[in-house]
BADRENGU-22776 format. One record per atom (N, C-alpha, C): residue in one letter; atom name; x, y, z. Coordinates in steps of 0.02 Angstrom, whole numbers. Layout:
% BADRENGU-22776
type:A	atom:CA	px:X	py:Y	pz:Z
...
% end
This chain:
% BADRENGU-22776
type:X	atom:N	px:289	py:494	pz:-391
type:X	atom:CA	px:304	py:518	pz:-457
type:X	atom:C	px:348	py:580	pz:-452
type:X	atom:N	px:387	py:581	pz:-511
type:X	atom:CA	px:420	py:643	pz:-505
type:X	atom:C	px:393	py:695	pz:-530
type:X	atom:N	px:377	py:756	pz:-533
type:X	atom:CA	px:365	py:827	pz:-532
type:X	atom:C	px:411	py:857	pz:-591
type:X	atom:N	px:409	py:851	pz:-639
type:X	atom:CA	px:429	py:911	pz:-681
type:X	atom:C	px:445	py:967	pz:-706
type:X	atom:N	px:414	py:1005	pz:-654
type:X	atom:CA	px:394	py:1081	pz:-637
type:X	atom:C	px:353	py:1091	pz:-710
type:X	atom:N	px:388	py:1161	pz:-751
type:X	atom:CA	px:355	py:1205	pz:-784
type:X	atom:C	px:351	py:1159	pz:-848
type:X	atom:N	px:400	py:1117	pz:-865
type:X	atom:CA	px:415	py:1086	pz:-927
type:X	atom:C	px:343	py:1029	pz:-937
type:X	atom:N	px:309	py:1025	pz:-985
type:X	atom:CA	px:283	py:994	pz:-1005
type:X	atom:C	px:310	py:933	pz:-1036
type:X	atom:N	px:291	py:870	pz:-1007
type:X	atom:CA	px:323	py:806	pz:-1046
type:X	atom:C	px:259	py:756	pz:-1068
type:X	atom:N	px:267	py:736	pz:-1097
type:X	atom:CA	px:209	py:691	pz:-1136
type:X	atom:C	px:222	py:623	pz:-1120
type:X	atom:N	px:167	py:609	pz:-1078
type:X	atom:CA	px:183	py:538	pz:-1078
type:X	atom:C	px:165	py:473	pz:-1133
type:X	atom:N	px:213	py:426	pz:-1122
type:X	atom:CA	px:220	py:382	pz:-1176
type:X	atom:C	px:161	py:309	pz:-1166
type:X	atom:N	px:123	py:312	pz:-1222
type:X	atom:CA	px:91	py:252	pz:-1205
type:X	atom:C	px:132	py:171	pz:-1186
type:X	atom:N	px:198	py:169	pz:-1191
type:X	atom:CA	px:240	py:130	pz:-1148
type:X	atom:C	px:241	py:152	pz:-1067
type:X	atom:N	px:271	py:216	pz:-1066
type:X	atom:CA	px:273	py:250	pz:-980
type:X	atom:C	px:196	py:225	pz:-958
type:X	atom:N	px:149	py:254	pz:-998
type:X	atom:CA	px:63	py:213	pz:-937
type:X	atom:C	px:74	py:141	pz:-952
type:X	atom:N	px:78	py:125	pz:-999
type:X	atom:CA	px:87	py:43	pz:-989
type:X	atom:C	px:113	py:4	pz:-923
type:X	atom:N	px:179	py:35	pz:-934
type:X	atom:CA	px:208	py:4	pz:-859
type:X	atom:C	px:201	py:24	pz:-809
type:X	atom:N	px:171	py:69	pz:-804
type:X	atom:CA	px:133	py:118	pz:-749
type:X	atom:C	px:78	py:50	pz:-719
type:X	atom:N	px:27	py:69	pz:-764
type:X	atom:CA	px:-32	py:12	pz:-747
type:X	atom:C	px:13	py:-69	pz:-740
type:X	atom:N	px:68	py:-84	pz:-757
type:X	atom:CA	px:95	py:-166	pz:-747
type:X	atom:C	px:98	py:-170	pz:-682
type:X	atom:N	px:136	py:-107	pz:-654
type:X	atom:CA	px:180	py:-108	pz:-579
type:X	atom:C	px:127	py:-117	pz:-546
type:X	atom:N	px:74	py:-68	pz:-560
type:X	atom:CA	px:0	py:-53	pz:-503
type:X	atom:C	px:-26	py:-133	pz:-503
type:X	atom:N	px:-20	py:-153	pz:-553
type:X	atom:CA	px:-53	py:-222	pz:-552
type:X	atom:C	px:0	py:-274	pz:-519
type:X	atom:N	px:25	py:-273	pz:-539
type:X	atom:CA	px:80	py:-350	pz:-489
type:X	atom:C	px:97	py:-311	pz:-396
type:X	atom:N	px:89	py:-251	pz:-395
type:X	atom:CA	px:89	py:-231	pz:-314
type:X	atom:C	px:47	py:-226	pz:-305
type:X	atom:N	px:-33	py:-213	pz:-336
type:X	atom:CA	px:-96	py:-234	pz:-293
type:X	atom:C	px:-96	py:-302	pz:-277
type:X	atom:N	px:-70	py:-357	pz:-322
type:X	atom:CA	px:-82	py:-427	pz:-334
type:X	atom:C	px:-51	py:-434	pz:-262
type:X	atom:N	px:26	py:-414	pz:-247
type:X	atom:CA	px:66	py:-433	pz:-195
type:X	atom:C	px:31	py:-405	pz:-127
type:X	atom:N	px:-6	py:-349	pz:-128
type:X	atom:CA	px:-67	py:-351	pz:-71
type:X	atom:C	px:-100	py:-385	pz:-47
type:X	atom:N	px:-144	py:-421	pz:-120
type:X	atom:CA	px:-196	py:-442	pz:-96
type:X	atom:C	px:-186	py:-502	pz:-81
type:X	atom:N	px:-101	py:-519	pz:-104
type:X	atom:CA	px:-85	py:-599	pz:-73
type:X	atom:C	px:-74	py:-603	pz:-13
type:X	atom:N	px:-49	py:-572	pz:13
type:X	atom:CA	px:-15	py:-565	pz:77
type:X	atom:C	px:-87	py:-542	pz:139
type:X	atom:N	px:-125	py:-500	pz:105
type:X	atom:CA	px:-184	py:-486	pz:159
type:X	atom:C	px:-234	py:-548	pz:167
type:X	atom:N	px:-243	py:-594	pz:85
type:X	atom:CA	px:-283	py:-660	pz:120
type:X	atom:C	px:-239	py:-711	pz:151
type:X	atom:N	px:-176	py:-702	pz:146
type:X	atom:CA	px:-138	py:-755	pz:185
type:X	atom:C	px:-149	py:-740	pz:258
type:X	atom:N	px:-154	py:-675	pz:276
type:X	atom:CA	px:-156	py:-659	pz:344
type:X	atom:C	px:-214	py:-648	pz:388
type:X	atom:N	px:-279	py:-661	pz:327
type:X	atom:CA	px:-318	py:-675	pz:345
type:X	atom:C	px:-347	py:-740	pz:373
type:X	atom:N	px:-312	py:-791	pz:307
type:X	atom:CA	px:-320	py:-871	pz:330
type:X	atom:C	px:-279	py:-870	pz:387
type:X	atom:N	px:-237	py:-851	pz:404
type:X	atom:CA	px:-186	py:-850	pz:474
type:X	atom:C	px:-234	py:-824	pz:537
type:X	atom:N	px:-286	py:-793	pz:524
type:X	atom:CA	px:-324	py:-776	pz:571
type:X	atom:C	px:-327	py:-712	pz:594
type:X	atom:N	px:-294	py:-666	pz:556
type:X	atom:CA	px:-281	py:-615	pz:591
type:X	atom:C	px:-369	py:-563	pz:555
type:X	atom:N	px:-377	py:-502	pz:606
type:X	atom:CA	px:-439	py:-493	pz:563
type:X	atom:C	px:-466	py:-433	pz:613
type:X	atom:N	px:-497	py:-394	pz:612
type:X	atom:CA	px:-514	py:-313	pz:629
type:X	atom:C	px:-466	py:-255	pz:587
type:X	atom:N	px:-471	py:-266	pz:533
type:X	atom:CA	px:-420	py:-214	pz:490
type:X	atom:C	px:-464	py:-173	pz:460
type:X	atom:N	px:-517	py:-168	pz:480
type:X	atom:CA	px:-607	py:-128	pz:461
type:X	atom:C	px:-607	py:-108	pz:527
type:X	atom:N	px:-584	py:-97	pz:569
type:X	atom:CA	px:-639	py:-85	pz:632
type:X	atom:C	px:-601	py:-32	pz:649
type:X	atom:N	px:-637	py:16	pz:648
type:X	atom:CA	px:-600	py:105	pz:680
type:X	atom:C	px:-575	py:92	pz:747
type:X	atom:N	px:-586	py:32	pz:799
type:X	atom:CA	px:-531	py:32	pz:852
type:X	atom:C	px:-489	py:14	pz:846
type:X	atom:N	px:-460	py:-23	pz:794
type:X	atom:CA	px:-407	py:-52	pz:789
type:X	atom:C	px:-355	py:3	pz:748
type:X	atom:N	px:-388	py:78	pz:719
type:X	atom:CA	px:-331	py:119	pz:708
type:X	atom:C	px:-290	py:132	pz:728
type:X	atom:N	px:-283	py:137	pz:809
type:X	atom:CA	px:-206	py:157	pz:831
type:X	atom:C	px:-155	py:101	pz:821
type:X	atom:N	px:-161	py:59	pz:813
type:X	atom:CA	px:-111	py:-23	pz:823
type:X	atom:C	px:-90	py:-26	pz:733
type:X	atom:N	px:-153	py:-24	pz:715
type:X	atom:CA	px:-122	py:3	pz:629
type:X	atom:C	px:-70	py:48	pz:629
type:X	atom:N	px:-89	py:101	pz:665
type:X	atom:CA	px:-47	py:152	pz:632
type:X	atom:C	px:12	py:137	pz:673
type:X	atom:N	px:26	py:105	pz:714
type:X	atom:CA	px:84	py:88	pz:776
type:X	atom:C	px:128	py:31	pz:725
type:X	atom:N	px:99	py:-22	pz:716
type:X	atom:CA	px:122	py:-62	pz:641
type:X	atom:C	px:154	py:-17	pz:578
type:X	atom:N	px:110	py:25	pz:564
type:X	atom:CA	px:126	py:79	pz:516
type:X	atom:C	px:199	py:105	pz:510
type:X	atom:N	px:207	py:134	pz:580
type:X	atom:CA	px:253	py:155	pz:593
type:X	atom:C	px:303	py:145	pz:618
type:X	atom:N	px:306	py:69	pz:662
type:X	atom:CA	px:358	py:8	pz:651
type:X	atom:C	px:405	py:-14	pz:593
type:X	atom:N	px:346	py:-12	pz:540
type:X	atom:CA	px:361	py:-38	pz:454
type:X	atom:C	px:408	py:22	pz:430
type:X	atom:N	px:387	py:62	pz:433
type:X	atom:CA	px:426	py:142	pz:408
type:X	atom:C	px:500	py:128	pz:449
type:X	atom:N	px:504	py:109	pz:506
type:X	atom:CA	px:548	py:139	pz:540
type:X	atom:C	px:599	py:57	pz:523
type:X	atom:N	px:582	py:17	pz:514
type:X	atom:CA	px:611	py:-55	pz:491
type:X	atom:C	px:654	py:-35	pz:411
type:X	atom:N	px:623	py:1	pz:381
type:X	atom:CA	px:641	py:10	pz:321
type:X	atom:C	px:627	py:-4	pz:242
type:X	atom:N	px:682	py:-8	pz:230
type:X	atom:CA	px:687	py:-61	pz:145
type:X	atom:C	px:735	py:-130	pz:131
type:X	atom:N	px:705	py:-150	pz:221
type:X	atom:CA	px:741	py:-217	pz:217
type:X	atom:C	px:718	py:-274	pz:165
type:X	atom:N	px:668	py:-266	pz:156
type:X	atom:CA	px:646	py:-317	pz:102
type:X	atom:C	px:573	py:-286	pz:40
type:X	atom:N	px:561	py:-327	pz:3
type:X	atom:CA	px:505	py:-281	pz:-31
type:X	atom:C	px:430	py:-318	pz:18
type:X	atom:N	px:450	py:-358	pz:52
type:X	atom:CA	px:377	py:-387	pz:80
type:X	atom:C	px:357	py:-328	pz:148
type:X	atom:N	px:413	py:-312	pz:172
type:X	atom:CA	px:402	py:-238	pz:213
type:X	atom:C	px:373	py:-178	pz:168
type:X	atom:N	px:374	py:-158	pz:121
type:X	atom:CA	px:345	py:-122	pz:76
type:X	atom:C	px:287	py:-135	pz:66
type:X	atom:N	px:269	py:-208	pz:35
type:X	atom:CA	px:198	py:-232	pz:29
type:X	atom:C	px:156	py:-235	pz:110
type:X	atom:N	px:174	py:-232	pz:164
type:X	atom:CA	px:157	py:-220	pz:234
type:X	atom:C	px:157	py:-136	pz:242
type:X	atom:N	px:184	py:-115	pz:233
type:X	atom:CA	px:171	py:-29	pz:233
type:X	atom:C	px:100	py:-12	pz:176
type:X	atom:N	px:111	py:-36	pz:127
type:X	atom:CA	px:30	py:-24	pz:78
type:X	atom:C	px:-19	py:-48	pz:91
type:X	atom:N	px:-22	py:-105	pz:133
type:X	atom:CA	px:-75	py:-138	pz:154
type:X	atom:C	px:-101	py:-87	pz:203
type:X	atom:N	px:-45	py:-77	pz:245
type:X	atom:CA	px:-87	py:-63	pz:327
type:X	atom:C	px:-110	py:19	pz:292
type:X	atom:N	px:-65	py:74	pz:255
type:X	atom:CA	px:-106	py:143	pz:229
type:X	atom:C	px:-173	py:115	pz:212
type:X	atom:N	px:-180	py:55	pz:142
type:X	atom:CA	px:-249	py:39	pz:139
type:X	atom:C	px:-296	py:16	pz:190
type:X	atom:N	px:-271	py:0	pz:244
type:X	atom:CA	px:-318	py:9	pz:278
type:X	atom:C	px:-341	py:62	pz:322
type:X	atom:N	px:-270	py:88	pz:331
type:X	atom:CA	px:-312	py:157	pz:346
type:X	atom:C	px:-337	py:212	pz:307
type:X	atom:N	px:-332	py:200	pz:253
type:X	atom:CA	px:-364	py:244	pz:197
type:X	atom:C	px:-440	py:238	pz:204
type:X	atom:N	px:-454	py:150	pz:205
type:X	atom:CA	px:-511	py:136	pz:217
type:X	atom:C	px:-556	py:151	pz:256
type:X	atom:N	px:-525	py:155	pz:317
type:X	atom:CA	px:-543	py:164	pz:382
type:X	atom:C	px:-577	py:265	pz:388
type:X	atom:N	px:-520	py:312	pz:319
type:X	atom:CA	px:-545	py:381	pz:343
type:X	atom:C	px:-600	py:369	pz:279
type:X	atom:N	px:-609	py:356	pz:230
type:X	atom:CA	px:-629	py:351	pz:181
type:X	atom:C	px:-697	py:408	pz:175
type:X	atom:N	px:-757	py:432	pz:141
type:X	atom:CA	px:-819	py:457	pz:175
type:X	atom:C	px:-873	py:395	pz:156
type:X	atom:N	px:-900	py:385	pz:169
type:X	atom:CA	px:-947	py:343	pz:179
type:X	atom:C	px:-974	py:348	pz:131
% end
């Protein structure tokens, strides 16, 4: 989000609207892509040993770019999982 500084702006019940649309069709594109890769077999994306290889992926993805938006949806996945992973119990 952008920062405003001192100026106060009011947001528009259109601006949250599409706010909440985006959040919803890029969680959707998560959660497609994480059960696909789950039926694919892939699977320890819970398990605190598998943080370093996340974050090694992580930082593969970053360094790959904005070659496509499915690299994007692969960069949010793997933070959520490590979000998950620091989370507090």
């Amino acid at each position: 989000m952008i920062k405003t500084g001192d100026i106060k702006i009011v947001c528009t019940c259109e601006e949250k609207a599409a706010l909440k649309t985006m959040i919803d069709y890029f969680s959707k594109s998560m959660k497609e892509k994480l059960l696909l890769k789950l039926d694919a077999g892939y699977r320890g994306w819970d398990e605190t040993e598998n943080k370093e290889s996340i974050e090694a992926y992580l930082k593969d993805h970053v360094k790959k770019g904005l070659q496509n938006k499915g690299n994007l949806v692969d960069i949010a996945n793997f933070c959520a999982m490590l979000w998950n992973m620091d989370k507090p119990a």
